[in-house]
N, C-alpha and C positions, 0 to 999 in steps of 0.2 A: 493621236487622241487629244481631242481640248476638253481641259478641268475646265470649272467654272466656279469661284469661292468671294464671297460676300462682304466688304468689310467698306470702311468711310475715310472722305475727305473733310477736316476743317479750315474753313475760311473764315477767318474771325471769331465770333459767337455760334457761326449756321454751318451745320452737318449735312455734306449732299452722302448719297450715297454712290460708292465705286465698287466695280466687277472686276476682279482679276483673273484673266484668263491666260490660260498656258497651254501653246501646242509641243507636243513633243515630236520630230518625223525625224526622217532618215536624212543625212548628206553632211556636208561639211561639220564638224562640231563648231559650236556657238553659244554663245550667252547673250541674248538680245533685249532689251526692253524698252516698250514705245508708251507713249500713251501723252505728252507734255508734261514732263519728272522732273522734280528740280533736283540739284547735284546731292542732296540728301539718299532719294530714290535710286540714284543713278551708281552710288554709294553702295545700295542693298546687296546689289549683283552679288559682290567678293563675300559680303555678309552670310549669307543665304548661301551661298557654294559652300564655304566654311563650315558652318555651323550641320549642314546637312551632313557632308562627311564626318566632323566629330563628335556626331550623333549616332554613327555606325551606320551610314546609310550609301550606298553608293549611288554619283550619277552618272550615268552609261554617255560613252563618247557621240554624244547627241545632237541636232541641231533645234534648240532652246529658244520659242520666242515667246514673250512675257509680254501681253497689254492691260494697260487698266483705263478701262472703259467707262465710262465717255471721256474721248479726246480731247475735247476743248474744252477740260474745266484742270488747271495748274493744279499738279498732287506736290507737294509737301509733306513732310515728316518723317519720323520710320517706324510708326504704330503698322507701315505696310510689310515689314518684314517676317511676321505669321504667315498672313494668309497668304501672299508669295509662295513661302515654301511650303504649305501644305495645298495649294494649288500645283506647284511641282509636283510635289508625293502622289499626287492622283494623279496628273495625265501619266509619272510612272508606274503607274498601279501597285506601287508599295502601300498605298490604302487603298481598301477594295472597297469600302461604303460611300455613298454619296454625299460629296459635301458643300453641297450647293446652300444645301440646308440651314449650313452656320452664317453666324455673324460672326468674322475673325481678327482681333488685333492686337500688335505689340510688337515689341523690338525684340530682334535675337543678339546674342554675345557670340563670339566667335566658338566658345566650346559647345553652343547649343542652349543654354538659359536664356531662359524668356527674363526679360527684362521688363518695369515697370513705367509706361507711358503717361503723357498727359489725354485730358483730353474723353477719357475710356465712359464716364459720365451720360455725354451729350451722343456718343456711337451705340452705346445700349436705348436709350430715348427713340434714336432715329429707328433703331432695329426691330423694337416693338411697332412702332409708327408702320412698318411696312411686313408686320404680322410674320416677322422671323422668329420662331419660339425659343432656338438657343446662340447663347453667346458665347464664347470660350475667348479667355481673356486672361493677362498676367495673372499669375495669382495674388503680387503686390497687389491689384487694383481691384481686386473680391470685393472687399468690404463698402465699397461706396458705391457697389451696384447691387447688393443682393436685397436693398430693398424696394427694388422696384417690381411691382406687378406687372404679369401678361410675356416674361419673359425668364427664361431659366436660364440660368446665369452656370458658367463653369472656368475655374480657374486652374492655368496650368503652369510647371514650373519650368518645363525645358520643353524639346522640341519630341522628346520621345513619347512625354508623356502626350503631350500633342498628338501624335500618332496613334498611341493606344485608346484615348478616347474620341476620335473618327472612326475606327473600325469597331466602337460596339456597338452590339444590335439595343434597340430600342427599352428594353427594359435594362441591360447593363449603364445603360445611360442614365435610366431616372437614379435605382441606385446611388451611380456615383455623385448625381445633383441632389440626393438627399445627403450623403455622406460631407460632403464638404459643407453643408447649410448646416448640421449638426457640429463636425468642426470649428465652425465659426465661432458659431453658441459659445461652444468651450474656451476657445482664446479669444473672446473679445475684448476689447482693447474696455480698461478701466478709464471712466471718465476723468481727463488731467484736472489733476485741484488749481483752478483760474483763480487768480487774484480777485476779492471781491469788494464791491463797489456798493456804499448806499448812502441815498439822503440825510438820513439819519444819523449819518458820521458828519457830515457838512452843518461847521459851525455856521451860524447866522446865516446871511447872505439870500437871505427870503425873498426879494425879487429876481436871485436868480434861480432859483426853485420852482417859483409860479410861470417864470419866462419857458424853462428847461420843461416842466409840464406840457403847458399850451404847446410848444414847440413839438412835442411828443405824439400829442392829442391831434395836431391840426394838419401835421409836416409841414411846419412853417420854419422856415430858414431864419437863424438868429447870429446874432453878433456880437459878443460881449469884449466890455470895453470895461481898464480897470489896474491898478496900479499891480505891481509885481505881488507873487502870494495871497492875492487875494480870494486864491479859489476856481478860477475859469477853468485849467484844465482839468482840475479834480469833477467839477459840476461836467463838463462836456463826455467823461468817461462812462462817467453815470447815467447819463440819457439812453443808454440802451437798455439798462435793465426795469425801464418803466416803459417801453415800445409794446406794444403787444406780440402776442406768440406767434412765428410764423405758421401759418396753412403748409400742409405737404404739399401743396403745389408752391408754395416760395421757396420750400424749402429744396427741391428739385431745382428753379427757375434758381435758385444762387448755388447751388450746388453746381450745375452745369460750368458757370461762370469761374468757380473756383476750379475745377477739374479741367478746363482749357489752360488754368495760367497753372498750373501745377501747386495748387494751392490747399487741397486735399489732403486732408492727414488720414484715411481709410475709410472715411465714413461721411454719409450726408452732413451735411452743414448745420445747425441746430441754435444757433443763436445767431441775431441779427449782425452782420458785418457792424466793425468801427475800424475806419481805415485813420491813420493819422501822417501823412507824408511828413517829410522833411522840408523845408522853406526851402531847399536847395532842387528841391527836384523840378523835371524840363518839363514842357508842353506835354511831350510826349508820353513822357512818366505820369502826368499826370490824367490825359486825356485819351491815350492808347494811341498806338503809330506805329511806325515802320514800314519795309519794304514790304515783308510778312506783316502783317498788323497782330496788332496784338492789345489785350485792355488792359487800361492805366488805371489810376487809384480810383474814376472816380466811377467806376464802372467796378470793379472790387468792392465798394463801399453798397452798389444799388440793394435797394431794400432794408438799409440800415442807417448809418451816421457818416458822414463824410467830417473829419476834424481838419481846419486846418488853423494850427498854432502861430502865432507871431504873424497874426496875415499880413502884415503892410509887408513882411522882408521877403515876400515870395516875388518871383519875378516878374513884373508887371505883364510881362505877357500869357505868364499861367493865371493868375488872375484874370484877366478877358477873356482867357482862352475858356471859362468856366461859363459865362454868360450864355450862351446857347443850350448847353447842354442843364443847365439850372430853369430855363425857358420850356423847354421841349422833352426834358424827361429823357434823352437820348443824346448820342452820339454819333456823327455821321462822316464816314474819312472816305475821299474817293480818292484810288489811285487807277493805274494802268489797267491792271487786273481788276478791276472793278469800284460796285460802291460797299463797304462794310458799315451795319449799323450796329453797337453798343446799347445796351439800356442801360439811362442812368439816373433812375427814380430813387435819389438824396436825401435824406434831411442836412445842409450844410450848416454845419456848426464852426461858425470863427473864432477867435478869439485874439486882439492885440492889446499893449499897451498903450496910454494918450497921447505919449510922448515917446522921444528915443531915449529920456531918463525914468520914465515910466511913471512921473507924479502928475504931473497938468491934470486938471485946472487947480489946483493945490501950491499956491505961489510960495508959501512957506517950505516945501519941499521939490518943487522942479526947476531946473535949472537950466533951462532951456528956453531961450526967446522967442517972440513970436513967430517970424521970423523961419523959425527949426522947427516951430510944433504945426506951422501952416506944412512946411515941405515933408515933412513925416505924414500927415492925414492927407496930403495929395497924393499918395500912391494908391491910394482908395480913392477910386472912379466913383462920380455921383451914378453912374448905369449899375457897378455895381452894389453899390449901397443900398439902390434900388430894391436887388434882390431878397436883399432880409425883410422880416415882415415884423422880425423884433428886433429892438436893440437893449440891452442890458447894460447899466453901470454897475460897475462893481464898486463898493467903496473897501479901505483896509477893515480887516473886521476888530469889533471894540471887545475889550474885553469881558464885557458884562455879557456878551454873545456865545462865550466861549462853551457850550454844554450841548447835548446831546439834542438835536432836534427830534419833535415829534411828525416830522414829514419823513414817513419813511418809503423806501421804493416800493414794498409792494403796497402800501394804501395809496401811491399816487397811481402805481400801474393800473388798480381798480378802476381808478375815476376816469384813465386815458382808455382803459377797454371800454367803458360805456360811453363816451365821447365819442368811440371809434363807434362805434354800433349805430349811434344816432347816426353819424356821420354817410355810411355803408346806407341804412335807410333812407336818409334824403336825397339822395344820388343814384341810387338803384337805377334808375334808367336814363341816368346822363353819362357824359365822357370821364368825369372827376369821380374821386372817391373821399376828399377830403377837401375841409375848409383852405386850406394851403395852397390846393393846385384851381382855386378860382381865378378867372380872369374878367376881364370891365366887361366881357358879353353875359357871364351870367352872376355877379355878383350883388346886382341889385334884385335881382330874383328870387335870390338864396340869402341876401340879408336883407331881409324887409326890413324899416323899419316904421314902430307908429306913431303920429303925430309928436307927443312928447319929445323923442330920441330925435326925431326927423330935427326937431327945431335947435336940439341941443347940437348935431351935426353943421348945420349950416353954421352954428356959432361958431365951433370950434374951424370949420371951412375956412371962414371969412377973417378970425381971428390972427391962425397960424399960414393962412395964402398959405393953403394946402394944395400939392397940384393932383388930376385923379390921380396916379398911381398912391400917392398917400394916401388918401381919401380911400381908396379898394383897401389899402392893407389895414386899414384903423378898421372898418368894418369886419374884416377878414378875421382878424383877430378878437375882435366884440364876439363874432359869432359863435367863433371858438371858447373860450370862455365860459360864453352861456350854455355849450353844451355840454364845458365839463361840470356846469350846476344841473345837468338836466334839464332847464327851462328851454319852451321854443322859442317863446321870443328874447329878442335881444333889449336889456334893458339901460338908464342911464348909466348906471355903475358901471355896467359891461363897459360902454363907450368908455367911460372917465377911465376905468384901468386900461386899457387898450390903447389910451393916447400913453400915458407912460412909459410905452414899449417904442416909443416914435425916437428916431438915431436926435441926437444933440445936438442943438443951431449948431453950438460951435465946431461941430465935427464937418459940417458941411459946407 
């Protein structure tokens, strides 16, 4: 007799979907399984014999061969050790219903507990996609699936219970998918009290506020530059809680992303990523790799703030290794096994000191010659310096600064949701959604400007032998601006704040 039960392979970020089938016949006894397994799967066998016997379940001296179909695509993990053994249990007809019908995944323990996987997010996604109605899945992994529609979701704790809910008939089933959905209700996890962040605690430092806005408003990439304590990481914290709200579809689309790296605390994902690596971490740590691939920080961070601290002490080749993926909104790593793609739509937020004593250009206070402060600013590439579209000085703040600002996060959130709206509106049927991700084919398109501004441009062109990619991002930024004032057009002031944002001769 061959069962036949339903469950996925991931490759990166993309979920194919696999059949595992089991014949059970007469002759030699055996435990076989084919299908290109890596030693994880190959691992399951002793798993799954295990767990089925201290389940109280016998398997008859049998000859066992296990495929998971289709051959040519490499299976990883051990989200396959469910549907394995209840693909077993059916061709021994210890369940008698059919269970072609599920979507199955998770790991077993040798006494028979089901264990909690990664990954369980992106396998209920594909399962709706191919109009499977139910899912049965750890019960650790309930919570970050039971809000999705067009699929009934059921969670189980060992292999028996496993067992008991395959053999019920049709209304025992809804039942038990109303009972556990009510259960939920009742132990739902209390939202954790997050450290909070606002504007309005941030003494002075008013140009990095209106930088941190536009930045917010525009997804323009910024770089703040600035002696020690001045504030940069406190302001870079904070730029998330002035983002706008994610759409359940982002909120799905990072969810998935967090539920591959195991990054899931029970539930969909609900505020926009801030990822902040360490100046220490590799290429890979930052940009995702591996034999298995797997996503780095900056594909963790997609749809929120990418921080990265002390940027000059990262390693020169994590820093390049950013320049594509800051370009292209993605990540693209080909190995043997194929090509995997990442999304990794940013807002990059830097932040370094001027110097390695952190006062320059402040000669009363830096101690450092020119000499040290030229080889300190050259671990910053003019390509990527390129990439920000602000630059921020920070100065120490004075004390007459010292008091409560009235920039608070939710009045700037306000003005960065109607920015974003203009923003959604002009673009509605182009490739961009935001002033940020314009490039030199349609930036003069999308920042007109009229005569007045046109001439005031050419001055400032000719002035600062501005090259275009300057040239794009002063406009880029103008237009931004203007539409956190609501105005269509872009006006001089706009331009004249906009040059402000431009990185420092001397940095270059």
């Amino acid at each position: 007799m061959v069962s036949k039960v339903n469950c996925c392979a991931i490759t990166g970020t993309e979920v194919l979907p696999i059949c595992v089938e089991t014949d059970v016949c007469s002759g030699l006894p055996s435990f076989d399984m084919v299908g290109l397994l890596s030693s994880e799967i190959k691992e399951s066998r002793e798993r799954v014999r295990t767990a089925i016997k201290n389940s109280g379940f016998m398997i008859p001296p049998r000859r066992i061969t296990i495929n998971l179909a289709p051959a040519d695509i490499r299976k990883s993990g051990t989200y396959f050790d469910l549907p394995i053994s209840a693909s077993i249990l059916k061709a021994l007809d210890i369940v008698k219903q059919d269970v072609s019908k599920f979507m199955i995944a998770g790991e077993l323990s040798l006494n028979g507990d089901v264990i909690k996987v990664n990954g369980i997010l992106p396998m209920v996604l594909m399962a709706v996609s191919r109009k499977i109605k139910v899912c049965i899945i750890p019960e650790e992994n309930y919570g970050e699936c039971v809000a999705i529609e067009g699929i009934e979701i059921i969670g189980v704790k060992n292999l028996a219970e496993l067992v008991y809910v395959l053999d019920m008939n049709p209304d025992e089933l809804s039942e038990e998918i109303l009972r556990q959905k009510a259960n939920f209700e009742e132990k739902k996890i209390q939202e954790e009290i997050e450290e909070s962040y606002d504007f309005a605690d941030i003494c002075g430092q008013e140009q990095g506020k209106i930088g941190a806005m536009i930045a917010a408003a525009g997804r323009h990439n910024m770089l703040m530059v600035g002696p020690p304590g001045a504030g940069k990481t406190v302001i870079a914290r904070t730029i998330p809680t002035i983002l706008p709200d994610m759409t359940f579809e982002e909120r799905i689309q990072i969810s998935k992303i967090h539920s591959i790296a195991g990054k899931l605390d029970g539930r969909l994902v609900d505020k926009r990523p801030f990822c902040s690596p360490h100046h220490t971490t590799t290429v890979t740590g930052m940009t995702g790799g591996g034999m298995k691939p797997k996503v780095g920080q900056v594909t963790l961070a997609h749809g929120g703030v990418l921080y990265l601290d002390e940027f000059p002490e990262f390693s020169r080749n994590v820093i390049e290794a950013l320049r594509q993926p800051l370009e292209d909104k993605k990540i693209v790593l080909s190995r043997n096994s194929g090509s995997y793609e990442f999304p990794a739509d940013v807002i990059l937020i830097a932040s370094m000191n001027p110097c390695k004593c952190g006062y320059y250009p402040d000669r009363n206070r830096c101690s450092c010659t020119q000499r040290e402060v030229n080889k300190y600013l050259s671990k910053i590439s003019g390509p990527i310096l390129d990439r920000f579209d602000l630059c921020v000085y920070l100065n120490r703040v004075e004390y007459k600064d010292i008091k409560k600002s009235e920039k608070t996060s939710e009045k700037m959130k306000e003005r960065v949701i109607a920015a974003a709206q203009i923003q959604r509106e002009r673009y509605k049927n182009e490739t961009v959604s935001y002033n940020g991700q314009l490039d030199g084919r349609n930036i003069k398109e999308f920042c007109k400007l009229n005569k007045p501004e046109e001439e005031l441009m050419e001055q400032i062109f000719n002035k600062f032998k501005l090259s275009m990619r300057a040239y794009g991002k002063v406009l880029k930024v103008a237009r931004t601006i203007a539409d956190l004032d609501e105005r269509k057009n872009v006006s001089k002031g706009d331009i004249s704040k906009a040059l402000t944002f431009r990185t420092p001769a001397w940095m270059k």
